[in-house]
C-alpha positions in Angstrom: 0.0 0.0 0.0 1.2 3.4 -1.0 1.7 5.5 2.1 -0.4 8.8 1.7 1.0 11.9 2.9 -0.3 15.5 4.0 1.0 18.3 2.0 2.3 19.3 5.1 4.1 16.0 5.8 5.2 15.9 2.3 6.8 19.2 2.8 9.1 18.7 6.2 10.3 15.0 4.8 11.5 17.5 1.7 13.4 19.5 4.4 15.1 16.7 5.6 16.4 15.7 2.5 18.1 16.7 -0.2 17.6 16.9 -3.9 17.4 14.0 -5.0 14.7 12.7 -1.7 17.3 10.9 0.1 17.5 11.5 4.0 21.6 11.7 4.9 21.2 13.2 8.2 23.1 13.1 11.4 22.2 12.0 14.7 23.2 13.2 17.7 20.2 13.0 20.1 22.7 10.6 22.5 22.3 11.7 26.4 23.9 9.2 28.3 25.6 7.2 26.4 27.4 10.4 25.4 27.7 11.7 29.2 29.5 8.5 29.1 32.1 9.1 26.1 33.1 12.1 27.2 33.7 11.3 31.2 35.6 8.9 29.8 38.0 10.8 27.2 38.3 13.6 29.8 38.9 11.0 33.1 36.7 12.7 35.1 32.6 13.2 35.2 30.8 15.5 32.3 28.8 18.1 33.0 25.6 19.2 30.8 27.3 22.1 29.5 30.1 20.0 27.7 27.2 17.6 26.6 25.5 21.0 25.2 28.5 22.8 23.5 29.3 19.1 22.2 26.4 19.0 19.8 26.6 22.7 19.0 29.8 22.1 17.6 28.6 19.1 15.6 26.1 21.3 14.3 27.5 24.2 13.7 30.9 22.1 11.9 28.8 19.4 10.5 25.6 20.2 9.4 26.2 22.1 6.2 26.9 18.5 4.6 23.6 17.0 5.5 20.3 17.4 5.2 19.4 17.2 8.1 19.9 16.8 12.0 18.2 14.3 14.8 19.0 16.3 18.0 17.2 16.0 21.9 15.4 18.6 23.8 16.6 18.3 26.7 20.9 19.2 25.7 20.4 20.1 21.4 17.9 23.0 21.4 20.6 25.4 21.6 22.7 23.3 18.6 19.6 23.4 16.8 19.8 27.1 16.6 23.3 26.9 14.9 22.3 24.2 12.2 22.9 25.1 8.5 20.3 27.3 7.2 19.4 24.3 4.8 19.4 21.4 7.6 16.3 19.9 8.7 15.9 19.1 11.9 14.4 16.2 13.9 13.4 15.9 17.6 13.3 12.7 20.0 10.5 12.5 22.3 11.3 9.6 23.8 13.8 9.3 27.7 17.0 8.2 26.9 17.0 4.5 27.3 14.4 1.9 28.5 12.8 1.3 31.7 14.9 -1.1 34.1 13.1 -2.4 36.8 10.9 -4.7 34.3 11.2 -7.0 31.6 10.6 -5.7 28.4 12.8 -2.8 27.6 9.8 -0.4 27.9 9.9 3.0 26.7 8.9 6.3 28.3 8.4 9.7 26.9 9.6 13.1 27.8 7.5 14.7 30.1 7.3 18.2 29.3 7.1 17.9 25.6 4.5 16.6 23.4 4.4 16.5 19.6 2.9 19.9 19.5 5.6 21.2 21.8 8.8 20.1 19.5 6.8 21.3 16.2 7.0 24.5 18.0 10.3 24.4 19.2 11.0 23.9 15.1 10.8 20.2 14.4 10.7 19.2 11.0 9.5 15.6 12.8 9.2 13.0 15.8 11.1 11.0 16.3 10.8 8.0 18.7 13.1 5.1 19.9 11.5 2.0 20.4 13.8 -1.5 21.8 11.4 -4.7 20.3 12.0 -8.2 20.6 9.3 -10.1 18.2 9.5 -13.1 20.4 8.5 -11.5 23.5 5.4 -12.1 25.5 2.6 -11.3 23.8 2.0 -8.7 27.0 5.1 -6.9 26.2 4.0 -7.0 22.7 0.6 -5.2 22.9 1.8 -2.5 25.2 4.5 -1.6 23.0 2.4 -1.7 20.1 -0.3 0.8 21.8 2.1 2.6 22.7 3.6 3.3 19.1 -0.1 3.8 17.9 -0.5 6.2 20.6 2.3 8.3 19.7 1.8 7.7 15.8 -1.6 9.6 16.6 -0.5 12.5 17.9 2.6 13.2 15.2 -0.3 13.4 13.0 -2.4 15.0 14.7 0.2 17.9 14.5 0.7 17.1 10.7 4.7 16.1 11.5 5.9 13.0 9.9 7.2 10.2 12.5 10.3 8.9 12.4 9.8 5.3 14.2 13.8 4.0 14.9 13.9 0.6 15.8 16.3 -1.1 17.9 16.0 -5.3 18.5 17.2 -7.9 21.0 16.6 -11.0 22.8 15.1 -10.9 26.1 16.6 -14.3 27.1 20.2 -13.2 25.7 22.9 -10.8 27.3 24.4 -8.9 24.3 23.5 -8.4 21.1 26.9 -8.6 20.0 27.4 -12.1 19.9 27.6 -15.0 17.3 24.3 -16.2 19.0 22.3 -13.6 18.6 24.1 -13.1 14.9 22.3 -15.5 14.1 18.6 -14.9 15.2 18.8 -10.9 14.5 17.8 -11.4 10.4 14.5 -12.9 11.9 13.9 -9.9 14.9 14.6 -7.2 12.6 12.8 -8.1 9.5 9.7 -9.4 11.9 9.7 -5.6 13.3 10.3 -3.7 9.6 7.3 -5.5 9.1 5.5 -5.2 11.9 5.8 -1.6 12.0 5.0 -1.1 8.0 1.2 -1.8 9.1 -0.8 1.8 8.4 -1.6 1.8 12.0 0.9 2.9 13.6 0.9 6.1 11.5 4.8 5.3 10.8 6.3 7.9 8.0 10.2 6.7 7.8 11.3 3.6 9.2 15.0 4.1 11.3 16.2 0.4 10.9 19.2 -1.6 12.0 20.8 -3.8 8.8 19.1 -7.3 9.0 22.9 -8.7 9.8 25.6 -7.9 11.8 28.4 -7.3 9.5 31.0 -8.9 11.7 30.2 -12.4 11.4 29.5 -12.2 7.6 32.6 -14.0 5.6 35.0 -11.3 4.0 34.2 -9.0 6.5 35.1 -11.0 9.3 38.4 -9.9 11.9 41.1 -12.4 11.9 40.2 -15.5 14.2 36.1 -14.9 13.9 34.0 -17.5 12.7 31.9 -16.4 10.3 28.5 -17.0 11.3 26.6 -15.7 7.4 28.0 -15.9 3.6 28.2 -12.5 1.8 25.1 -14.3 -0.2 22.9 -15.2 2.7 23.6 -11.4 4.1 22.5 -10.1 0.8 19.3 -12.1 0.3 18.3 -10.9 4.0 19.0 -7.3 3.3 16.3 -8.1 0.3 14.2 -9.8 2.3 14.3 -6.8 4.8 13.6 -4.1 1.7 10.9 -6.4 0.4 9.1 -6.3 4.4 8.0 -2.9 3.9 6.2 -0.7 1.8 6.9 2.6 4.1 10.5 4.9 3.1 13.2 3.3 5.3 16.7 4.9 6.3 19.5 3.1 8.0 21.1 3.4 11.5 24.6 3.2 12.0 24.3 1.5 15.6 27.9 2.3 16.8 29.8 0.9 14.0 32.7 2.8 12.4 32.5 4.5 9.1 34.0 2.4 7.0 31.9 -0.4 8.2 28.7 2.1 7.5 30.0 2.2 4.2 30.5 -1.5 3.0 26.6 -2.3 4.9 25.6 0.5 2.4 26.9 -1.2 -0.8 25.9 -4.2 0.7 22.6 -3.4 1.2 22.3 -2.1 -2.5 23.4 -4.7 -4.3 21.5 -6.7 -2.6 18.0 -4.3 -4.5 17.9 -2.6 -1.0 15.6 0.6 -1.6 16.8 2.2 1.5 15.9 5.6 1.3 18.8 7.3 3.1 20.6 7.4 6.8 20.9 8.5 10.1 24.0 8.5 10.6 25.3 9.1 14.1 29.1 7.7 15.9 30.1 6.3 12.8 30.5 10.3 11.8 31.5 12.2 14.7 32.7 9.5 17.8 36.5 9.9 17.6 36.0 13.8 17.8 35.0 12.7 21.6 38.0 12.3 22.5 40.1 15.4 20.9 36.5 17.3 22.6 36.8 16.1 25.8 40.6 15.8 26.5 42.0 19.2 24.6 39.2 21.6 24.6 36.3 22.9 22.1 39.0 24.1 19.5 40.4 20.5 18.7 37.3 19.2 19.2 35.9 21.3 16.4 39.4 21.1 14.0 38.8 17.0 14.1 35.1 17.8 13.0 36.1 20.1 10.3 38.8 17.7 8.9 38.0 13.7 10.0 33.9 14.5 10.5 33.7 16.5 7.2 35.7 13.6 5.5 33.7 11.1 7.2 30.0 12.7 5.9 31.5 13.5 2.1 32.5 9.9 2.4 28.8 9.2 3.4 27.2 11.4 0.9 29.4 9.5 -1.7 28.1 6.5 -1.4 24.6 7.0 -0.4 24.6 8.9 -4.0 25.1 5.6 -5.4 23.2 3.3 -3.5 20.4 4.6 -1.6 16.8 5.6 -3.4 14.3 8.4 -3.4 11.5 8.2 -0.5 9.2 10.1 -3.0 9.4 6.6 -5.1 7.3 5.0 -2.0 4.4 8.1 -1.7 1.6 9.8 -2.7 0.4 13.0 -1.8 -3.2 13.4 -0.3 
């Protein structure tokens, strides 16, 4: 089914893209995890304002070579303020990560925003993390899934497009870097592309991990690892994963390093992916942490005009060559 869009909705996805309707933004809506990276590059705790005048540097040094920005409310306001004139920009309404004290990885939402509240603090869209394990009880399940309906319903209500990122796991496994759950993630994630791709949720642009983690696949293995997928089967599930949905879908780099990014790209494309862009977060800007946190805001900013710069020209390369229009996948109303 063709998803229909608002003229309004139709016009912020256009501001998130560029000219050819492909989505190569960057993501830097990280709170604690990047709280983390920079304690740890400067030895010693991080306060907000480092966290703040982190992401206005990315920004402000990055953003004139994407279309657009995923940024926070709570630290990225004031970045979004020095984006490129030409930048979109995306806010998350969910609380960084998931709820603890149950199973299920539950999600929560910020509580003084609302849809309404980001449009008018100048978002272009929502955007909202979800964790989702398919296999799950069918409780966890239905709550999630109401939940997503519920917050599907009130992007729209606001005529914003939502920007549903989807992150899997196991609930009966530890880490989601291991051979074992290589080798169950092709299922979890294509079982939630399509999941999600139901008109229901009011989903816009699915935020998707690749169906494979590019470390066990053969040829682009370290020396020692056992290859748990062939470069074939990898490409048939990135297929499989493009053929799940009807919806626009855009990639996540999850932590991997650019080059990496760059091979699942090609990957992907050869495969007939019709990924529609990226959202491209650590694999851009994570080793400017350290020059950030350890020598000050001017190194900081001379890595992101040199390495970061590098890193999204690098990006834009490729996604020129592999990744597909979203207006390919609509209609407006």
């Amino acid at each position: 089914m063709t998803l229909q869009l608002t003229p309004g909705v139709n016009a912020a996805l256009n501001r998130l893209s560029n000219s050819a309707g492909v989505i190569s933004a960057l993501a830097i809506d990280q709170r604690g995890s990047l709280k983390k990276m920079i304690a740890k590059a400067a030895n010693q705790p991080a306060n907000e304002t480092e966290i703040v005048h982190f992401k206005e540097a990315i920004a402000e040094e990055l953003t004139p070579y994407a279309s657009s920005i995923l940024l926070d409310p709570e630290y990225g306001l004031p970045a979004s303020k020095v984006r490129d004139k030409n930048a979109g920009l995306l806010l998350a309404y969910e609380k960084t990560g998931y709820d603890t004290t149950e199973p299920g990885r539950f999600p929560d939402l910020l509580e003084h925003w609302s849809a309404r509240r980001l449009k008018e603090a100048g978002a272009d869209a929502v955007k909202f993390l979800l964790y989702y394990d398919p296999d799950e009880s069918q409780d966890i399940i239905d709550r999630k899934q109401a939940f997503v309906e519920r917050v599907g319903a009130e992007a729209a209500a606001v005529d914003l497009p939502l920007f549903l990122e989807l992150v899997t796991y196991d609930g009966k496994m530890d880490s989601v870097k291991s051979a074992e759950y290589a080798k169950v993630k092709p299922h979890k994630v294509i079982e939630t592309t399509k999941e999600f791709s139901q008109p229901k949720y009011g989903v816009t642009v699915l935020k998707v991990e690749v169906p494979v983690n590019m470390a066990y696949v053969a040829s682009y293995t370290e020396a020692g690892v056992e290859p748990v997928y062939s470069k074939e089967q990898a490409a048939a599930y990135f297929k499989e994963q493009s053929d799940a949905t009807d919806l626009p879908f855009i990639f996540l780099s999850a932590g991997v390093t650019n080059e990496m990014f760059l091979a699942e790209l090609k990957l992907a494309k050869s495969a007939g992916s019709t990924f529609n862009g990226v959202l491209c977060g650590r694999a851009t800007w994570k080793p400017g942490v350290e020059p950030y946190a350890a020598q000050g805001d001017e190194a900081g900013r001379k890595w992101l005009r040199d390495q970061g710069k590098a890193n999204i020209e690098r990006l834009n390369k490729v996604l020129a060559d592999t990744a597909s229009s979203w207006k390919d996948k609509v209609a407006t109303k």
